[in-house]
N, C-alpha and C positions, 0 to 999 in steps of 0.2 A: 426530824433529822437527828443522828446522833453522829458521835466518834466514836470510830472503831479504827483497830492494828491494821496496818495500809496491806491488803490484801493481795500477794503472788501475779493473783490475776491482776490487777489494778495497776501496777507498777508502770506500765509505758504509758498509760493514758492519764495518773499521778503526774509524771514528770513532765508531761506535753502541756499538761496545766496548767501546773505551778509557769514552767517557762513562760507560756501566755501571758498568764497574773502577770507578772514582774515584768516581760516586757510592756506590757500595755500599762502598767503603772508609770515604768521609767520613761516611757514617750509621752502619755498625758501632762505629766510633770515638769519635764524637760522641752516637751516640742520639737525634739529633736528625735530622728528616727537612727538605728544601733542596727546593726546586722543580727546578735545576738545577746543579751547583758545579762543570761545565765546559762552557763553552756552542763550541757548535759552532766560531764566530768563531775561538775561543782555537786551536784544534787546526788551522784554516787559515792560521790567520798563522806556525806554525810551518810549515806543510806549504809554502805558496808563497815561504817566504824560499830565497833563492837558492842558502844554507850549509846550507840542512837537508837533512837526511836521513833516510827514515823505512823503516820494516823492521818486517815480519810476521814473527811466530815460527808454523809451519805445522806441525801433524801429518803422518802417513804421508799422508793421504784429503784432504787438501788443506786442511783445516778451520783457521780462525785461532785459535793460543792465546794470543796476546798482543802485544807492540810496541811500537817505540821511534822516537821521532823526536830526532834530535842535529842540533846545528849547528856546523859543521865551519868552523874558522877557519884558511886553510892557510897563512894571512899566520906566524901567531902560535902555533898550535897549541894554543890556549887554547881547548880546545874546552869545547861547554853540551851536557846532557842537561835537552832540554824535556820530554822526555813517557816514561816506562816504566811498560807497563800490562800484567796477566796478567789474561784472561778470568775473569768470575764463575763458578767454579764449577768451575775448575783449579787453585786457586792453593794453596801450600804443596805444590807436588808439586816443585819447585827451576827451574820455568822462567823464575820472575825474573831470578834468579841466569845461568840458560844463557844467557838474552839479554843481560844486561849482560857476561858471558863474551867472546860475539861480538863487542859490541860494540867491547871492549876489542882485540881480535882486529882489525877490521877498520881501527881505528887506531892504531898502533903508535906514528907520529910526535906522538902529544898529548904535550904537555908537561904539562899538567895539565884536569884535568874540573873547570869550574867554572859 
């Protein structure tokens, strides 16, 4: 598996996933079922800010296992983790963990994740 830059093509079926994640997180947890508890808007306004940056975690076969979108402040290096999400139905296998790994990886210069 690796991270790579959330790919053009990949963008609706990114978003349909992450929404899964987090809803299937937020009912496990709560037991209560939500119509929606991340709506589409939410996951656009990070993806067109100008600082963000979003990344697919990708099997061998190209298939997405999960994803993160940050926002990168190069002024200040106070960087935000907006979104880290691992596919329904992979998770507890440590590729949260690998992504935020990368993530960590790809910027050295943060001064802190907030």
């Amino acid at each position: 598996m690796k991270l790579i830059k959330l790919r053009k093509e990949d963008v609706i079926e990114f978003k349909k996933l992450m929404q899964e994640a987090f809803q299937y997180g937020f009912e496990s947890y709560t037991k209560q079922k939500e119509e929606q508890v991340l709506p589409e808007k939410d996951i656009d306004e990070c993806l067109n800010n100008p600082n963000g940056h979003a990344y697919e975690m990708i099997d061998d076969d190209g298939s997405i296992l999960g994803g993160s979108i940050v926002n990168v402040n190069p002024e200040t290096q106070n960087n935000h983790l907006d979104f880290l999400f691992v596919k329904v139905g992979v998770q507890s296998k440590g590729i949260g963990q690998e992504i935020w790994k990368e993530i960590e990886c790809l910027y050295p210069e943060t001064k802190k994740w907030i």
